[in-house]
N, C-alpha and C positions, 0 to 999 in steps of 0.2 A: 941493647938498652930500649929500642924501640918497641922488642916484644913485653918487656917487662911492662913499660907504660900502657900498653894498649891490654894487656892480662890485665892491670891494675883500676884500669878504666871500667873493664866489661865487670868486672866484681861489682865495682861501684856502681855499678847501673842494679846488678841483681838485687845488693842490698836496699837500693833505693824503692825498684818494686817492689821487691815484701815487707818493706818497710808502709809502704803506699795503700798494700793489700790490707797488712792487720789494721791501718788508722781505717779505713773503710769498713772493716769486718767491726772495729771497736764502737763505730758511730753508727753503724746497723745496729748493734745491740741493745746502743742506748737511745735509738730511736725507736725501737720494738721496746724497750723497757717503759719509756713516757709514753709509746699508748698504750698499753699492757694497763698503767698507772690511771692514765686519763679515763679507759674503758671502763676501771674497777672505778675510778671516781664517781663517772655517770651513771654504770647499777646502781650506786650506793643512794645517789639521790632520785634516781628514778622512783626507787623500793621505800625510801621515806614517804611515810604518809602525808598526806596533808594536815595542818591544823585549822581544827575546828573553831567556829565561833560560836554553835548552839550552847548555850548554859547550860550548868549540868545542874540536876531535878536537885531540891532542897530535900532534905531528910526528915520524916517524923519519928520523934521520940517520943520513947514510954515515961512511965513517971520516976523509973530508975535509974532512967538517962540510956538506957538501951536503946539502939536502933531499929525499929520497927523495918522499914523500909525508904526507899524512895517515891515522895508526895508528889503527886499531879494536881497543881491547884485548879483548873479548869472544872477538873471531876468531883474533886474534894475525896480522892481515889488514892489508897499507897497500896504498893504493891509486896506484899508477905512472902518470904519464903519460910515456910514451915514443914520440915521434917523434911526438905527435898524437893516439894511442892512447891509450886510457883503462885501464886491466888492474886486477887483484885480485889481488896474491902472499902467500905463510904464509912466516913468520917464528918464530922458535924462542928462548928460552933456554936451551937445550940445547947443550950445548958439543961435543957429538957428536953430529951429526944423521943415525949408523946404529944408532941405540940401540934395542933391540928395546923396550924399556915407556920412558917418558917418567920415570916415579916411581924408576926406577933409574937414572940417567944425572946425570952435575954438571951442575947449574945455574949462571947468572950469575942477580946478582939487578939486572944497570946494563945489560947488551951484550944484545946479540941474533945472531942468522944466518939465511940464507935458508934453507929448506927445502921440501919437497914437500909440501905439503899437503891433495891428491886425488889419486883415481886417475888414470892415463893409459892410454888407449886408441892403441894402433899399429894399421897396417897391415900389419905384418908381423906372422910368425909366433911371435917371437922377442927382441920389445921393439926393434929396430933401426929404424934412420931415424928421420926427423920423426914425431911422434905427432899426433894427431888432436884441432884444436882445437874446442872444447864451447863451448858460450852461457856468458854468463856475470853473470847476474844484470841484465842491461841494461847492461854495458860489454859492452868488445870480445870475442868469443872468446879463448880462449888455453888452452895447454894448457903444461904444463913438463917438464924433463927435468932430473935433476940427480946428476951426476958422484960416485959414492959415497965416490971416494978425495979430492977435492979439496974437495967440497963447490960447486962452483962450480952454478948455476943459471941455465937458458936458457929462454928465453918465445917457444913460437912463437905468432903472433899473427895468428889469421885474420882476412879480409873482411868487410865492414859488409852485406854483400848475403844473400841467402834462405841458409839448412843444405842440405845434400842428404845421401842415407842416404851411409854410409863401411862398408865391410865393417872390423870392428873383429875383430881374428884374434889381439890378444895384449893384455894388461893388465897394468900394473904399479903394486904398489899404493905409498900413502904411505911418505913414509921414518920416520914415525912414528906413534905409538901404536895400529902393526897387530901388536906382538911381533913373531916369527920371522919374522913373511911381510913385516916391512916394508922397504919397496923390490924385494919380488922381484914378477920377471918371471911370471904362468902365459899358458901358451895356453888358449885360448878352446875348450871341448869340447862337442860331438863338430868341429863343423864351424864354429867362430865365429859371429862373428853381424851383426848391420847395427843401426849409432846413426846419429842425426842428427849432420854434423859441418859444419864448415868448411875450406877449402884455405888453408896455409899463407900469407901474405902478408908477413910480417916475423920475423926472427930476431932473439932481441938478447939476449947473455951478462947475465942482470939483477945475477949479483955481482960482473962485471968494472963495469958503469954505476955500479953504487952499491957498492963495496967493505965489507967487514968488518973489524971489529967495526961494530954498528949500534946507533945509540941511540933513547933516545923523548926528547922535548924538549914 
């Protein structure tokens, strides 16, 4: 009888240990699984960005309600994508964009218009042909031309590849806030000179694309 008890005993001790083993082996697992959980939790919010409080840039619209781009009021500057082109154009409240001072001319205080907003370097002598398009802040080259009677505005739109020098023989300045000389043509004296430029790659009428009146949205 004594051996029966004490075989009865030693069982119970074994089942006891492997009973002891698996609740250990079971609370390892689920203490590997909560940080396994915890670790994916912290990637998770590691890899979430921050948010932002910069406002995001107003929109100017064409006269069809099409979105031209996104407006930079500092510049008075929206930026176009055209055909895959990335470009930089000036825009006006100015309801005459030949107006010699800015501070003299009507303004809107809702519409806008395209306008010339730097100078333009030709290769000719005379401001005629294509003008000569310049870097442009890390978009595409571009340079413009713009129609004094119509108002209309055209983007020519150089090459993603190296400048080369351009003999620049005629300049024509903004159509605004140069006074008297805004929009004229001078030659370049005595004998011109040489800019870094780019060769024409693209035309495109930018106020036949995005028609007039223009709004900011």
């Amino acid at each position: 009888m004594k051996t029966v008890s004490i075989v009865a005993i030693a069982l119970l001790g074994i089942n006891a240990a492997a009973f002891a083993q698996s609740s250990i082996e079971i609370k390892g697992a689920a203490i590997s699984s909560n940080a396994s959980s915890s670790a994916g939790s912290n990637d998770a919010s590691q890899k979430k960005k921050p948010e932002s409080n910069l406002p995001e840039l107003p929109a100017l619209v064409d006269a069809t309600g099409k979105v031209a781009g996104p407006y930079v009021p500092s510049g008075q500057t929206v930026i176009l994508r055209i055909d895959g082109a990335l470009i930089a154009a000036t825009v006006t409240n100015q309801l005459d964009v030949n107006i010699p001072f800015p501070s003299l001319g009507q303004q809107s205080g809702s519409t806008y218009r395209w306008a010339l907003g730097e100078v333009t370097w030709f290769l000719s002598s005379d401001c005629s042909g294509p003008p000569i398009p310049l870097a442009s802040a890390g978009l595409r080259p571009v340079a413009f031309t713009q129609d004094k009677r119509t108002g209309a505005l055209t983007a020519y739109i150089g090459g993603t590849g190296l400048s080369t020098p351009k003999p620049a023989n005629s300049v024509r300045q903004p159509s605004l806030g140069k006074g008297p000389q805004g929009g004229q043509c001078t030659q370049q004296f005595p004998f011109g000179g040489t800019i870094q430029g780019f060769d024409v790659e693209q035309t495109v009428v930018v106020s036949q694309r995005f028609p007039e009146p223009l709004t900011v949205r």
